[in-house]
N, C-alpha and C positions, 0 to 999 in steps of 0.2 A: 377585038371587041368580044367575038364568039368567047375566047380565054378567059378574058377577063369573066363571061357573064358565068360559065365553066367552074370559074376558081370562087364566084361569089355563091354557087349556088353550091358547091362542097362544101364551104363556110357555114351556109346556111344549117346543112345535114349537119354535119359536125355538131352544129350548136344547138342543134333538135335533139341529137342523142344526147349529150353530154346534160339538158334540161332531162328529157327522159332517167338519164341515168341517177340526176339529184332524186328526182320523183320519186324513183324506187326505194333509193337508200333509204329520202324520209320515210317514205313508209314502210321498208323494214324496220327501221328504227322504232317507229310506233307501233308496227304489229310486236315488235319485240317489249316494248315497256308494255303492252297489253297483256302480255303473253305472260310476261314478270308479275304484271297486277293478278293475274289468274291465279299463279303459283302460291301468293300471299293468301288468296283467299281460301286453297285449299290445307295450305298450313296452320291458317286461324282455324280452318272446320275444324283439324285435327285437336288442334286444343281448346274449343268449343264440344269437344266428343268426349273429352276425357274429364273436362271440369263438367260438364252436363250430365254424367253419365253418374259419375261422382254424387253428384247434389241428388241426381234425381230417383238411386238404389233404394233408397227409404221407398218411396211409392209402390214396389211390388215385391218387398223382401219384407216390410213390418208385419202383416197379416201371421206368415207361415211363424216367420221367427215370435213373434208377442205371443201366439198359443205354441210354440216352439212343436211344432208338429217333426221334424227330424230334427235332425244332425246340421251347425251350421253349414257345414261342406255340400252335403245332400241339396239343400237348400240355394246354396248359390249355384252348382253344378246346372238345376233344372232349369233357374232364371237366366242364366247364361246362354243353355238352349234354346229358351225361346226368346230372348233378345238376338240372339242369331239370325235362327228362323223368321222373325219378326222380320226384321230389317227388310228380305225380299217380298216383302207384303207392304211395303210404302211407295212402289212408285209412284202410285195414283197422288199423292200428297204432294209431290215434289212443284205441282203447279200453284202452289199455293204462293211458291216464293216469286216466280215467274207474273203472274199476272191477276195476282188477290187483291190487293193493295194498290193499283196502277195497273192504267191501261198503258202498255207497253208500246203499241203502235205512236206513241204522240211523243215517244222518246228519241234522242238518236243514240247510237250506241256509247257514245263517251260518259252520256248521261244516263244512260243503264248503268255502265260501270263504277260513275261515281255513287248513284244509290247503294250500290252492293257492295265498294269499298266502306263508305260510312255505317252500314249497317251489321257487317261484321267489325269495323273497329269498334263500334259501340257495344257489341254481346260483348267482348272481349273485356272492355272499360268497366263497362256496367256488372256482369259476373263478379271482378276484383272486387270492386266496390262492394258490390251486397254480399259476399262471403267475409269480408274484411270485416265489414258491421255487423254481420249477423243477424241480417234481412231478413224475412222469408222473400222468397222471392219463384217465377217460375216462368222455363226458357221459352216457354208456346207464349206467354202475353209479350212475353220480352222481345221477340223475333218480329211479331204481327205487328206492335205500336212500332218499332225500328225500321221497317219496310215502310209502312204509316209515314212515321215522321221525314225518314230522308225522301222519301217521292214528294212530300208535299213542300218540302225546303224548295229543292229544284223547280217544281211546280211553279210555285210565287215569283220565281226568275222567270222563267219560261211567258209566263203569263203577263207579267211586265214588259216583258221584251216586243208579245204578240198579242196584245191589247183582241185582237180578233177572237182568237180559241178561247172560251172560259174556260178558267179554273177547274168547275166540274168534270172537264172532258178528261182529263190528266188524270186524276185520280176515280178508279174503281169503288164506288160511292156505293153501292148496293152489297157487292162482296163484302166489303170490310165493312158493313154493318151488320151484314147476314155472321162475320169470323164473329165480329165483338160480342154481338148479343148471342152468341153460342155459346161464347166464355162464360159470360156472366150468367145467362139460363143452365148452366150446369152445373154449377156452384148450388143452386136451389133444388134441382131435377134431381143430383146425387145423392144431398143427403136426404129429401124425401123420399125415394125410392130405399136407398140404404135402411132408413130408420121402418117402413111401411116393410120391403122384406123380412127384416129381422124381427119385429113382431109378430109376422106370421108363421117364421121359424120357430119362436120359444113359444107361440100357443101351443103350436105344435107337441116340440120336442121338452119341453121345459128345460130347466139347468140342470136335472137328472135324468138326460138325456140317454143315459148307457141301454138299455132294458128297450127303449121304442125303436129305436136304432138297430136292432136287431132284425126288427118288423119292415119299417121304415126307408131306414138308410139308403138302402141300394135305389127306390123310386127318387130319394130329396136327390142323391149325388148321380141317379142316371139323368134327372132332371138339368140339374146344375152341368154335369159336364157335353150334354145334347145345346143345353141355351149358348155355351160356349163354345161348340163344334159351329153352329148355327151363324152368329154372329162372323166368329175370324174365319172358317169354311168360305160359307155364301155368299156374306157382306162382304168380307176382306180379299177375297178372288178377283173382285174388280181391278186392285193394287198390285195383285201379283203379278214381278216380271218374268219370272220365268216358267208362267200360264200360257197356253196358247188360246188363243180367243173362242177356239172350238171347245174348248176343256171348259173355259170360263164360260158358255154360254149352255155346256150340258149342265153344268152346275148349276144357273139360274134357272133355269129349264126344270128342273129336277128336284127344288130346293124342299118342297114337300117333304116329298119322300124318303130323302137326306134324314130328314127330321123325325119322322117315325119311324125308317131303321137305328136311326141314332140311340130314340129313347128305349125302344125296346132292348136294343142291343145291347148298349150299356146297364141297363137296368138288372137284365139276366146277367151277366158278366158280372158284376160286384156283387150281387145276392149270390152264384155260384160260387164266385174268391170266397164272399163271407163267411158260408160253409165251410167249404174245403181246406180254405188256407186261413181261418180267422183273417181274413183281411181285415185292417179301423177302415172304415168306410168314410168316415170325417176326414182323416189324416192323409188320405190317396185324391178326396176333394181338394184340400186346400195346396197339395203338391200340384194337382193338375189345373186347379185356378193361378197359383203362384206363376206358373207355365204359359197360361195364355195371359196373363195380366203383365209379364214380361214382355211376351208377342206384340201385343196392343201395344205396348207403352214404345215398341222401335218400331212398332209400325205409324204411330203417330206424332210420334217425336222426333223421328230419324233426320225431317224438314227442317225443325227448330236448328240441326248442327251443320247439314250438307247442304239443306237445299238452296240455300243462293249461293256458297261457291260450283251447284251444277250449272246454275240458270247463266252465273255468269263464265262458265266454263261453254255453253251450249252461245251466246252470244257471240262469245270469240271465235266460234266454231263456225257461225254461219254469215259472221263479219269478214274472217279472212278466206272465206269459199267463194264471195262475192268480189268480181272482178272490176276495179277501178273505186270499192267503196271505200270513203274516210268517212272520219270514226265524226267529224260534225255533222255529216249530211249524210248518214248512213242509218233512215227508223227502220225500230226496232218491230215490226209487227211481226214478224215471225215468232216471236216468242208467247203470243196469245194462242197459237197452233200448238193441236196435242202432240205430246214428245215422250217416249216411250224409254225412262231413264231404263242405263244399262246396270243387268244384272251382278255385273262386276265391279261399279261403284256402291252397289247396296250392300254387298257381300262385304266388301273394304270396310267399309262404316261398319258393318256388322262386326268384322272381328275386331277392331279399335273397341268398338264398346263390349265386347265380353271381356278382350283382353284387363282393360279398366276398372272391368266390374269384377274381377278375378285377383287383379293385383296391386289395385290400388289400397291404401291403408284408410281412407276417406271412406271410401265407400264399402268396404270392409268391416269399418267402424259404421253400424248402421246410427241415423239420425233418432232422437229418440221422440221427438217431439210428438208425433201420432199414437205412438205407443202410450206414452204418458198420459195422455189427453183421453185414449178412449180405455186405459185400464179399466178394469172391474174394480180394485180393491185400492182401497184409499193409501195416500202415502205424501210426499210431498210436490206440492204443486207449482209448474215450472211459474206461472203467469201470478201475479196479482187480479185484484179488484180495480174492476172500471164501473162507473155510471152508465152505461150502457145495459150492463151484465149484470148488476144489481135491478134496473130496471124491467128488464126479459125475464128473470127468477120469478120477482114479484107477481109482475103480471102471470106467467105458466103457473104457479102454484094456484092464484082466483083462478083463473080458467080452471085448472082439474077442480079444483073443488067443485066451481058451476056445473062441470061433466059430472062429477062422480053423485052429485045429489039426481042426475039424471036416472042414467044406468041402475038397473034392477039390481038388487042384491043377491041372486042366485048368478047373475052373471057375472057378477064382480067378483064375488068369491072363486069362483071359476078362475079368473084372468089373476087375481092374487096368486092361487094356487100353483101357478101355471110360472111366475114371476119368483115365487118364493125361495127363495137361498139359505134361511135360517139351521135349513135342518140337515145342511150338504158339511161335511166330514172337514173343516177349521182345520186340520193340522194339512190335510191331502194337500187343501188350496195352498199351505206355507209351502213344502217339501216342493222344490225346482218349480215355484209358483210362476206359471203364465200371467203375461197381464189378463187373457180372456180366454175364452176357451174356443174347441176349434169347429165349434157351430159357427159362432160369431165370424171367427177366420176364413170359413167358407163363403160365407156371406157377402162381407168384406172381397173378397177378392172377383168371386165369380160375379156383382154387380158390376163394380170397376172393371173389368174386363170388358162386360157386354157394351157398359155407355160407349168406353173408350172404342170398341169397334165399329161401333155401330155410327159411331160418327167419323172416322176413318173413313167409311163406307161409303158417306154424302161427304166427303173429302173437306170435314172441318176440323179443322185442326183444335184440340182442346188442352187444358190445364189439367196435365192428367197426374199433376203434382198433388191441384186444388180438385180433380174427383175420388181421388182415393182418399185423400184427406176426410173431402166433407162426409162420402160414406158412409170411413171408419164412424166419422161422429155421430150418424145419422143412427147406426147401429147401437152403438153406446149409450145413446139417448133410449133406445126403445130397452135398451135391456137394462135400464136403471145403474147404470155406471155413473150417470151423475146425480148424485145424491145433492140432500139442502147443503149437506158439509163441502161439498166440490162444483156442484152447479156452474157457481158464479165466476172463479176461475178458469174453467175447462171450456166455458163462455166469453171469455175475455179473450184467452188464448186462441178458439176458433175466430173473432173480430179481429185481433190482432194479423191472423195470416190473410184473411178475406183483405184486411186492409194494406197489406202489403202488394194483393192485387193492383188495388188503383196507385200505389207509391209505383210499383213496375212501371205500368202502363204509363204514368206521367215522363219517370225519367225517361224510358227508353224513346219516346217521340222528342223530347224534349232536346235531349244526347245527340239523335240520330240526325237531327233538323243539324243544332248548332254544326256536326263535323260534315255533313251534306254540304253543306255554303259554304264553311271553309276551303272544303276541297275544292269546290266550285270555281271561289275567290283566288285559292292559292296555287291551285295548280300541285305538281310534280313535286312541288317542296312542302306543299302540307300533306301528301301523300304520305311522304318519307318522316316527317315530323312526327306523327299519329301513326304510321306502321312502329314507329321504334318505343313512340308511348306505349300503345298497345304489346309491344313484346317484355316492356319493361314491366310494366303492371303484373303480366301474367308469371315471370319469371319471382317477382317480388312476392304475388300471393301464392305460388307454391312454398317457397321459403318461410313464407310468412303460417302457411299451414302446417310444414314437420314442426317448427317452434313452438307454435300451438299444443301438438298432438306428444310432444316433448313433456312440455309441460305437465296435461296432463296424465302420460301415464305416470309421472314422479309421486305427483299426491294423490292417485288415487288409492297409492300400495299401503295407506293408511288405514282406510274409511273401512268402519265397522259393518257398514250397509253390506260389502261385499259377501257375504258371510252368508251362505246357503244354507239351507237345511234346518234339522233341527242342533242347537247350539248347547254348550256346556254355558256356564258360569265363569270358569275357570280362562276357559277362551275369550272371553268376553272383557276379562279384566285384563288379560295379557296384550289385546286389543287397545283395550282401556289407556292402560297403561303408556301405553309407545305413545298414544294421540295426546294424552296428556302432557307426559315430560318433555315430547316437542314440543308443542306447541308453547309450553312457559320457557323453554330454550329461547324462542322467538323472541315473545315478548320482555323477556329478560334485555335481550339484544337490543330491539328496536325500541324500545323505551329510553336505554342510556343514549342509541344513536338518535332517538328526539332530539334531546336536552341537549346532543353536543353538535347536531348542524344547525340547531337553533341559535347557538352561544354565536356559532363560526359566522353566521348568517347567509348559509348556505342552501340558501332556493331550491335548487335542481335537487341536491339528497335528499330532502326532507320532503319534497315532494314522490320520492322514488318511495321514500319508507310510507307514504300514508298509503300506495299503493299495495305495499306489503301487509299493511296494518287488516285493508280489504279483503285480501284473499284469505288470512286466516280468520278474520270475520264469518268471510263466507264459508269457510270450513266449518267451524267449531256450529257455524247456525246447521250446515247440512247433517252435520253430527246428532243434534240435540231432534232437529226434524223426523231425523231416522229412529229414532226411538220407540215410536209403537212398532215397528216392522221389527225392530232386536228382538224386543220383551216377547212378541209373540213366539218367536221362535225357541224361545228357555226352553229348557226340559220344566217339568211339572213340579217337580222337587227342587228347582231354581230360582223360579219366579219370585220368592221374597229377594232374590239378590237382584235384582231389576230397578228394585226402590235406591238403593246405595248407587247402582249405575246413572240412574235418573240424577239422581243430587250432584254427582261428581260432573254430568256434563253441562248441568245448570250454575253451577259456580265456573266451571272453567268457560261457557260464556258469557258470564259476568264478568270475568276477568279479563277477556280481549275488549268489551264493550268498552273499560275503565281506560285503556291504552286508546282504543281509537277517538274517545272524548278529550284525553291530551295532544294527539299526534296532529288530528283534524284542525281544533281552537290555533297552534303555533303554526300550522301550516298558512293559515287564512290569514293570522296575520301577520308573519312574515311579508306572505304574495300582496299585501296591502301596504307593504313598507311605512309600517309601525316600528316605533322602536324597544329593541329588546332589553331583558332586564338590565340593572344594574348588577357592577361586580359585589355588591353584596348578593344577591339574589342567586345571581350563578352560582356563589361560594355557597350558597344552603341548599341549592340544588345538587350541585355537585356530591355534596357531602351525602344527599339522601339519597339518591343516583347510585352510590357505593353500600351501602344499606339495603336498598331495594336488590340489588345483584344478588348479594350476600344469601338473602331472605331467600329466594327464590331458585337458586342456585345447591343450597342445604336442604330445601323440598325437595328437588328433582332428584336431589341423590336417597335421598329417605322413599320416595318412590322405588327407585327404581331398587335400591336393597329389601325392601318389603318389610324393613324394620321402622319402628315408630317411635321404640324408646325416646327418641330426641326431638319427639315431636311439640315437647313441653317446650324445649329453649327455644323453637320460633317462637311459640304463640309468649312468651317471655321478650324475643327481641322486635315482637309485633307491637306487644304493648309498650316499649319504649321509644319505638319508630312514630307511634299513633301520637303520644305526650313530646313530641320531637317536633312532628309538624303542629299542634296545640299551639308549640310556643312559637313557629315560624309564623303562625297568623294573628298573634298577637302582634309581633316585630311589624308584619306588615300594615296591620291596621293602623301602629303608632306611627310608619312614615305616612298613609293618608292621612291622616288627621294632622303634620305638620309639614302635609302638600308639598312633601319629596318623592310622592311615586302618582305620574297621570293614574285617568282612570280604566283606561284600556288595558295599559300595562299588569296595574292591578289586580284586573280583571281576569286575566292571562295568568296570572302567578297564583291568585286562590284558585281558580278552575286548577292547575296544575297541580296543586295540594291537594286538595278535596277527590279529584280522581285517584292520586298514590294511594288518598288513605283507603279509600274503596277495593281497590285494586289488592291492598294486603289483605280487608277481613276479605273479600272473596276467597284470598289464595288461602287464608289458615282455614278457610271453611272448609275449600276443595281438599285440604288435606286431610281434614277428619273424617270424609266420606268416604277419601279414598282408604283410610283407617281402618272404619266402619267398615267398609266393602272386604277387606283382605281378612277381618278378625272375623266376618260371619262365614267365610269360606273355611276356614280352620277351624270352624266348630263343626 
């Protein structure tokens, strides 16, 4: 009996350890897929740093570059620096991702990890996306609604499940009101501060700034570079990890003081360089704002890329340190406890993003769209007219009027004077023309700077896409960059990006929600599903970016715009010249390829050429846009040849317009499976198809030899081509009238004529211009 009780109670141990031992393996096995899930999330930071950093260069590299204060190298070299530097000045931020959005405590660890899986697969998703369209878009709203949306996915589960807990408890309801309306109150805050600075810059200093700057300078830039010491210094030392809290607390302690060695200090220092070493005073601001506007910009954005692969690097940390926790019943409160991120993960992000900001061709290639928007000197404008923006002109124009019948007229004369550009040196502004000058760059840079730290500081995270942005504009506004002539676009186009705010915010909660429950619902297999989506996506928009960046460097080795300085005549036509005989090379081509995927009734081709038909659309319009920017640069003694230039590129965009009115009408009805001509129809196409070549083909060479003798037999084979289709629209009328041709079709074959015939007097027009243009040169 004793034996038997002996060998049952062996049995029993046996069979304790051998459960024991399942126990473990499971939960190796889970600490391991946790372990894996961490991995993924620091590989998406990884390329979440690299496209973020990419997108986001424009923000503290437009200022120095648009008044082109150094050398591009110079320039990214300093930005570089203090995106470095920056980086270890974001700890304090990292809590944003941890417990802004969600109280953490009411989670259990699975359901951390699934928030923080869904809400990097969705930067990832969402990134491709708005770079693929050509969004505006910006990573701080994108991160904060993404956090948003997947905690409150889970949430709704959660809350269903436990009727008890409300909803409210779950989500961080004050915080993420306090992020949101930061975002949004600094969109307003920026560019009124932006715009109220800068006018009190140009009362100042006015646009002939050189002469007070003398005087001046060193107080406005000891000023500037003290508010900036001040800010990332005192403010931003709360973030720093590699501060010891006695350093950061003599600093609080002391911040006065800071402040008045600062201004004095620097103040003396640039008045003595001024001296000594002719320092630009302007030029050493807008390098040393460049510098901390970088700073700011990894100091407050470093979260949008790392901070939830740390939070959920730091959960796994204090998950598998906890002995007998699973990942169902294991809340997460510890992660509302302050955590003091390490200085060697900020350091890592740090060099990923200079490295990025160094050698990607993205981000190298700066955005232009700030630039454009808040240039000083008119040119071509990226945005159209909206009713919005017509509306805001209207109105700001009554308003100054009602101000200006106010306002004294000694004072107004005064703030004219002060305003006035009429009398600043036209050619100076042409010759390596800035979009603005580098008051305004100072401006620009050292505000964004201060907002962006200063809200670092009180650890909100901001759009610091959308404060350098609105700034720049806020600036531009005060310094009359937007004229009645550009107003209402450069108005459109700041609506546009503000509105690409709320499109953010929508999708990324909306994204973040849908793969939140997914993963929720699916488990390890939508995990795997959406990690390979998301790697597919990113590997696609890289691709999909050199193709891009392919393209255009091809056509831009054309565009006359490129063309610095002051210019000859002779340059100009040899310019002239290439953009012309290409371009009728094209349409020569894609005009016969019309007529013969239309005959074939082939969809897809005809559809590829309408898309060709666009882009040289869009060239020959960029061409003709560019125009006042050419002519100003003529020399003095060239300017009558400007006229002959003008004519040649208004006929050669008369002449793609004439092609996209044939390519577009066959294309639509085609895609509407109408039916195509009859084989008579084609046979008088065809024929004038061989004709049109001919014509156009004997220009390009008369072009291109710069002889004209032969210019009579076109306008000779123009006029027999013109009495050619005369009598194919007789032919045609005679089958309507004995209701052998529908009326669609019809329709389609005189539209096809009536554009040829256009399309020739254009081309023999552009060629007498171009005539015109070579015989006043040889005079």
């Amino acid at each position: 009996m004793r034996d038997f009780a002996s060998h049952e109670y062996e049995h029993f141990l046996s069979n304790t350890c051998t459960i024991e031992l399942i126990l473990n393996n499971i939960l190796n096995i889970m600490e391991n897929i946790y372990l894996i899930l961490v991995i993924v999330l620091f590989v998406l930071a990884i390329s979440d740093l690299v496209v973020g950093v990419s997108n986001d260069a424009v923000n503290f590299l437009n200022s120095a570059i648009g008044s082109k204060a150094a050398p591009f190298k110079i320039i990214m070299a300093i930005a570089a620096l203090g995106v470095f530097i920056g980086a270890t000045f974001s700890g304090g931020m990292m809590e944003i991702a941890r417990k802004s959005m969600f109280n953490p405590g009411y989670f259990y660890f699975e359901e951390i990890m699934i928030i923080f899986m869904a809400v990097m697969i969705t930067d990832v998703v969402l990134l491709d996306l708005f770079n693929t369209f050509g969004l505006p878009t910006s990573t701080t709203v994108s991160i904060v609604f993404e956090l948003l949306g997947a905690a409150v996915g889970v949430a709704i589960i959660k809350a269903m499940n436990n009727p008890e807990i409300p909803m409210s408890d779950y989500i961080n309801s004050a915080k993420a009101l306090a992020i949101i309306s930061g975002i949004l109150i600094s969109v307003v805050i920026s560019f009124t501060v932006g715009a109220a600075v800068q006018f009190v810059a140009r009362l100042i200093f006015s646009f002939r700034y050189e002469k007070r700057i003398k005087y001046l300078g060193a107080l406005w830039g000891g000023f500037a570079i003290t508010a900036i010491t001040y800010f990332i210094l005192v403010k931003g030392a709360k973030g720093a990890t590699f501060m010891t809290t006695d350093t950061q607390n003599w600093i609080q302690n002391n911040s006065h003081l800071i402040i008045i060695y600062s201004l004095i200090g620097w103040t003396a220092l640039l008045q003595i360089s001024q001296w000594l070493f002719k320092l630009n005073i302007l030029k050493f601001t807008v390098l040393a704002g460049t510098f901390a506007l970088a700073m700011a910009f990894a100091g407050n954005d470093l979260v949008n890329f790392i901070g939830v692969p740390l939070a959920g690097y730091e959960s796994f940390r204090v998950f598998i340190s906890t002995p007998g926790a699973t990942p169902s019943t294991f809340m997460m409160g510890s992660l509302a406890d302050p955590v003091k991120t390490k200085t060697l993960f900020l350091l890592g992000a740090g060099l990923i993003m200079v490295l990025t900001l160094w050698f990607s061709k993205k981000a190298r290639k700066v955005v232009k769209t700030s630039v454009d928007l808040s240039r000083q000197s008119e040119g071509e404008e990226r945005f159209g007219s909206s009713f919005f923006a017509r509306s805001i002109v209207r109105s700001s124009i009554a308003l100054s009027t009602s101000v200006n019948k106010i306002i004294p007229e000694p004072i107004k004369r005064q703030i004219e004077k002060q305003f006035d550009t009429s009398d600043l040196d036209t050619q100076k502004k042409d010759v390596d023309a800035p979009a603005f000058d580098m008051l305004r760059a100072s401006v620009n840079l050292v505000v964004a700077s201060i907002l962006i730290a200063s809200a670092t500081s009180l650890k909100l995270p901001l759009s610091t896409t959308y404060v350098t942005f609105m700034v720049a504009m806020g600036s531009s506004l005060s310094d009359r960059a937007w004229g009645r002539d550009s107003a209402v676009y450069r108005i459109t186009g700041v609506l546009a990006v503000i509105g690409g705010w709320f499109f953010t915010a929508f999708s990324a909660f909306t994204i973040a929600f849908v793969v939140a429950n997914a993963i929720l619902f699916g488990g390890q297999w939508a995990i795997i599903g959406l990690v390979i989506l998301a790697f597919f996506m990113l590997i696609r928009s890289h691709l999909f970016s050199k193709k891009g960046e392919t393209i255009e460097i091809e056509t831009a080795e054309i565009e006359i715009e490129d063309l610095n300085g002051v210019i000859q005549s002779e340059k100009i036509l040899e310019k002239c010249s290439i953009s012309v005989t290409e371009t009728l090379n094209k349409i020569s081509q894609l005009y016969s390829n019309t007529l013969i995927s239309f005959e074939s009734e082939d969809r897809k081709s005809l559809k590829e050429i309408v898309k060709e038909v666009e882009q040289i659309n869009k060239k020959t319009k960029k061409l003709k846009n560019n125009v006042f920017t050419t002519v100003r640069k003529l020399q003095e003694e060239s300017i009558d040849s400007g006229l002959y230039y003008v004519q040649v590129l208004d006929y050669l965009r008369e002449t793609t317009h004439c092609l996209s009115f044939i390519t577009n009408p066959c294309f639509e009805h085609l895609d509407n499976n109408h039916r195509v001509f009859t084989e008579e129809q084609f046979e008088d196409l065809n024929m004038l198809q061989v004709k049109v070549k001919s014509i156009i083909a004997r220009s390009i060479q008369i072009i291109n030899k710069k002889n004209f003798s032969e210019s009579n037999k076109i306008i000779n084979d123009q006029a027999v081509l013109l009495e050619q289709l005369k009598n194919f629209r007789k032919i045609q009328l005679k089958r309507i009238k004995k209701d052998r041709s529908g009326t669609k079709i019809s329709m389609l074959y005189l539209n096809v004529l009536h554009e040829t015939q256009n399309m020739m007097l254009h081309l023999v027009n552009l060629l007498k211009a171009q005539r015109d243009f070579v015989t006043f040169l040889k005079k």
